[in-house]
C-alpha positions as CSV (number, residue, x, y, z in Angstrom):
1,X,114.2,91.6,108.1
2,X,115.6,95.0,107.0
3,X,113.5,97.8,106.7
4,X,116.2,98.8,104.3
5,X,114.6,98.4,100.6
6,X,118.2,97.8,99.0
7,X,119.7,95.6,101.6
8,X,118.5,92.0,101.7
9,X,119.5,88.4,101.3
10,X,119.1,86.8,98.0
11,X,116.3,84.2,98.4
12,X,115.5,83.4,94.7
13,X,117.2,83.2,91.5
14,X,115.4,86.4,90.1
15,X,117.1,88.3,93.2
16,X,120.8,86.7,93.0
17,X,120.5,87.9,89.1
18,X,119.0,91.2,90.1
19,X,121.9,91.9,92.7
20,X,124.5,90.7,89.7
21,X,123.3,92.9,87.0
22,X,122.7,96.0,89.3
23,X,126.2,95.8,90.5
24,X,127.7,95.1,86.9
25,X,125.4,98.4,86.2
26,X,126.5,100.4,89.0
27,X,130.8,99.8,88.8
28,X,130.4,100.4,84.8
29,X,131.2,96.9,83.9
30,X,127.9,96.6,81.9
31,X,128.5,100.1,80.3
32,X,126.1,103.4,80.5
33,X,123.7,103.1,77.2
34,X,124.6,99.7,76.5
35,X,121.4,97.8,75.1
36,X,120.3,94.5,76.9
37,X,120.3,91.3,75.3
38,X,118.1,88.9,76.4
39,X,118.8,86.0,75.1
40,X,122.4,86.7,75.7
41,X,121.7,87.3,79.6
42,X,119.8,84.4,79.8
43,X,122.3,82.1,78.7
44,X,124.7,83.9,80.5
45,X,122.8,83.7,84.5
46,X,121.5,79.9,82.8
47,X,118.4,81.4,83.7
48,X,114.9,81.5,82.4
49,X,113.5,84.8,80.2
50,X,111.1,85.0,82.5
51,X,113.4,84.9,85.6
52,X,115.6,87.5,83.7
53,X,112.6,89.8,83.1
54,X,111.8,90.1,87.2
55,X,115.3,91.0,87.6
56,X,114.9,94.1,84.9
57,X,112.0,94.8,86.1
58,X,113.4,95.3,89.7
59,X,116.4,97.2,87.5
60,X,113.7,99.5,85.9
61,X,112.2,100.8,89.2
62,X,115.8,101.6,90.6
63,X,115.8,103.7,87.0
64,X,119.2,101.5,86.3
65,X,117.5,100.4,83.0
66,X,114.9,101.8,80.6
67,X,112.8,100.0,78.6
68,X,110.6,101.0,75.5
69,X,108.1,99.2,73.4
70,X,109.5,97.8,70.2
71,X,113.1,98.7,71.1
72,X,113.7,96.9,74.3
73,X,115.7,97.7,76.9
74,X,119.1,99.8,77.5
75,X,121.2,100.8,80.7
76,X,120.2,104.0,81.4
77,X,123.0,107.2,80.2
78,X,124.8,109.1,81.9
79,X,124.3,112.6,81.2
80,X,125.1,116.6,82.5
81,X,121.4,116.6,82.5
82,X,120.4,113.9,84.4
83,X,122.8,114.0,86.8
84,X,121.7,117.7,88.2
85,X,118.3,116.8,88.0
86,X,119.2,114.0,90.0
87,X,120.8,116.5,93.0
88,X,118.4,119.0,92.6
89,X,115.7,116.1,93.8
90,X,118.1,115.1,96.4
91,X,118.3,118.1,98.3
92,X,114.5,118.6,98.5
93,X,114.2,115.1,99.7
94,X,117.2,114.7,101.7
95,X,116.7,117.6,103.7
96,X,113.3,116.8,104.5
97,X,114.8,113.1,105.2
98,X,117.3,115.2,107.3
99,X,114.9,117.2,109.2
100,X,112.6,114.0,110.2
101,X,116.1,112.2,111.3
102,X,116.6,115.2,113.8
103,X,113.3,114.3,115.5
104,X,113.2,110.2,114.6
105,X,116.2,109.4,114.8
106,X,117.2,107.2,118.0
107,X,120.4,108.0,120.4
108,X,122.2,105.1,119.8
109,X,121.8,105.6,115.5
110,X,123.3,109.4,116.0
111,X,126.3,107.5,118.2
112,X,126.8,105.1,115.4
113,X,127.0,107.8,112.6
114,X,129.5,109.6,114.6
115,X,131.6,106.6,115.4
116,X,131.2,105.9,111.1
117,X,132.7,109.4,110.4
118,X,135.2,109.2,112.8
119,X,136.1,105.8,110.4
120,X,136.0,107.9,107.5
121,X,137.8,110.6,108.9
122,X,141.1,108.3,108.7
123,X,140.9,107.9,104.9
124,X,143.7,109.4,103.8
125,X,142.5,110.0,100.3
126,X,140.2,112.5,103.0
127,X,143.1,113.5,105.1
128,X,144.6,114.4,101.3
129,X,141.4,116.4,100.7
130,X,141.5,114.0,97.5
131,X,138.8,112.3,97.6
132,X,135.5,111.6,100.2
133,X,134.8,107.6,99.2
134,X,132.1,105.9,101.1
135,X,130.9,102.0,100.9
136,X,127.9,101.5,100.0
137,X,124.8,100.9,102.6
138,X,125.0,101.6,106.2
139,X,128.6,103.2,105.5
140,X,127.3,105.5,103.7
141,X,126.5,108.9,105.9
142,X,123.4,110.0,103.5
143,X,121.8,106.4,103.3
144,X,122.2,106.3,106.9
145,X,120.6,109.9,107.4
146,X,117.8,109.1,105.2
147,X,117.1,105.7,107.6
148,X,117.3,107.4,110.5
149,X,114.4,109.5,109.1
150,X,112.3,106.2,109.9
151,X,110.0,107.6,107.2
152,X,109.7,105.1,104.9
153,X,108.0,107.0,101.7
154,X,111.5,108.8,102.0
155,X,113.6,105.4,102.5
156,X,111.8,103.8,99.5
157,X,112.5,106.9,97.5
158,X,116.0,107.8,98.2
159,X,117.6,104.2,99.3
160,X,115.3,102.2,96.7
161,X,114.6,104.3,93.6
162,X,117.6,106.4,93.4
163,X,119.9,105.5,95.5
164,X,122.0,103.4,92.8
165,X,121.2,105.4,90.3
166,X,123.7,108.1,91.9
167,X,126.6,105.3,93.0
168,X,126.1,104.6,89.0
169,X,126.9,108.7,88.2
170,X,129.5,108.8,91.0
171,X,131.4,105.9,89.4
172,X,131.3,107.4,85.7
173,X,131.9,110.6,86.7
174,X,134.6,109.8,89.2
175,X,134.9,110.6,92.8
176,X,137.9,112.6,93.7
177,X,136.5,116.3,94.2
178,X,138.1,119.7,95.6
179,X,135.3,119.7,98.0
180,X,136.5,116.2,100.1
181,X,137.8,117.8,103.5
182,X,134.7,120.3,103.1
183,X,132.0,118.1,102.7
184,X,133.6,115.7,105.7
185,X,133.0,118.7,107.8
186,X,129.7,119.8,106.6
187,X,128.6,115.9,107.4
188,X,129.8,116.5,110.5
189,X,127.9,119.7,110.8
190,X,124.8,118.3,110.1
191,X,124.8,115.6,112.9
192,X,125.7,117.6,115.2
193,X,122.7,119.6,114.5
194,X,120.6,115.9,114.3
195,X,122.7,115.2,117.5
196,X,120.9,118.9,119.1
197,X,117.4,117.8,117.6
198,X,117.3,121.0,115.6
199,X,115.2,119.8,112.2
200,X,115.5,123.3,110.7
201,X,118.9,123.6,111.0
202,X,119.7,120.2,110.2
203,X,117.2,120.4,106.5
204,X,119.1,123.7,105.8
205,X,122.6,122.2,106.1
206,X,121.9,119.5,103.9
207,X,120.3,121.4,101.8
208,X,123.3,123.3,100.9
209,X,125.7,120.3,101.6
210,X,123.5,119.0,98.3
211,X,123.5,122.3,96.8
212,X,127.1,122.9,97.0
213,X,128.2,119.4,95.7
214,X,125.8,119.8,92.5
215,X,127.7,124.0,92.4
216,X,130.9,122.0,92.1
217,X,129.7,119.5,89.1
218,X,128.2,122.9,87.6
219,X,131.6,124.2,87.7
220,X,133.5,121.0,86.4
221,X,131.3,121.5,83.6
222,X,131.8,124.8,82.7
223,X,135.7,124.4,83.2
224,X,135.3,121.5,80.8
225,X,133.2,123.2,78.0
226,X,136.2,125.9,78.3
227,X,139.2,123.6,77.5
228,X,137.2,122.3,74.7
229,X,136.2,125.9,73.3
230,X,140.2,126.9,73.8
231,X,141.0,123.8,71.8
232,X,138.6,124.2,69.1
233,X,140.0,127.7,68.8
234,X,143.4,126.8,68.8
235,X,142.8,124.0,66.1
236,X,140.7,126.1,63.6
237,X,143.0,129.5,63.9
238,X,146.9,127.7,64.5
């Protein structure tokens, strides 16, 4: 058994429907804000409401859903708001994560996160400097990071509460970025310093490895909330 909190085998029928649904969540094919039915995903999964409602529950703690007394239950949105909040709890716990891998973390894990960014260092949507798309799991350098922590407060925060919770903002927000061949290296950077059991130095760099990525959404924003002001201009003055 995994001590990973988000990777296991479906046993029952609540955790085969909880898988569905948190991957229908997470690729945008059950849509940001949309409002759960019930009775329609019952009948849908042929399942029981009572089987359905383990499943949301298990939803709710991975803040995928929300539900509220005498409205029900929703997919969570997507918003500006959320989403920094969302890094700005990331780098606090990921470099802590970061700074406990440097000291926890075993000899053969740091030679298997090398030999995974050597893998994703033949993207080409990286050698582009397009895009920086990882798999889910134990392709993914920062779930593998917060593992290697071996502290499992950290694992059950970051890889169980939230960690789909940001695969769900990456997908609706898209995930080509400026900063691909940049934040390649700065992964890079930081296991080396894992690799050199410095826990300072490794917290600090991914610390501003976080900090930069959330600069750059800041920025997207701000370029977006131009284009609309020049348009509104344009549209009211033309």
């Amino acid at each position: 058994m995994s001590n990973n909190p988000t990777e296991f085998i479906p046993i029952t029928t609540a955790d085969k429907v909880f898988v569905q649904l948190q991957q229908a969540i997470v690729s945008g094919e059950i849509g940001a804000g949309t409002k759960i039915s019930e009775p329609e995903l019952a009948k849908q999964y042929q399942i029981s409401r009572a089987t359905l409602r383990e499943a949301l529950n298990r939803l709710e703690k991975c803040h995928l859903i929300e539900r509220r007394a005498n409205v029900g239950s929703k997919v969570v949105d997507c918003t500006i708001e959320g989403l920094l909040d969302l890094y700005i709890t990331r780098e606090a716990l990921e470099g802590m994560a970061c700074r406990q891998a440097a000291a926890n973390m075993s000899e053969q894990e740091i030679s298997a996160m090398k030999a995974m960014l050597a893998e994703h260092a033949k993207a080409k949507a990286l050698q582009d400097g397009v895009a920086y798309y990882q798999e889910e799991g134990d392709l993914d350098f920062h779930y593998k990071v917060i593992l290697g922590s071996h502290n499992q407060q950290l694992i059950n925060l970051l890889c169980g509460q939230l960690y789909y919770l940001l695969r769900m903002y990456r997908c609706q927000f898209g995930m080509n970025s400026p900063r691909a061949s940049k934040a390649f290296d700065e992964h890079s950077r930081i296991i080396e310093a894992i690799a050199d059991r410095d826990g300072e130095l490794a917290e600090m760099l991914m610390r501003r490895h976080i900090a930069a990525s959330r600069k750059n959404i800041e920025n997207k924003i701000a370029q977006l909330a131009s284009v609309e002001h020049s348009l509104i201009t344009d549209t009211t003055t033309g």
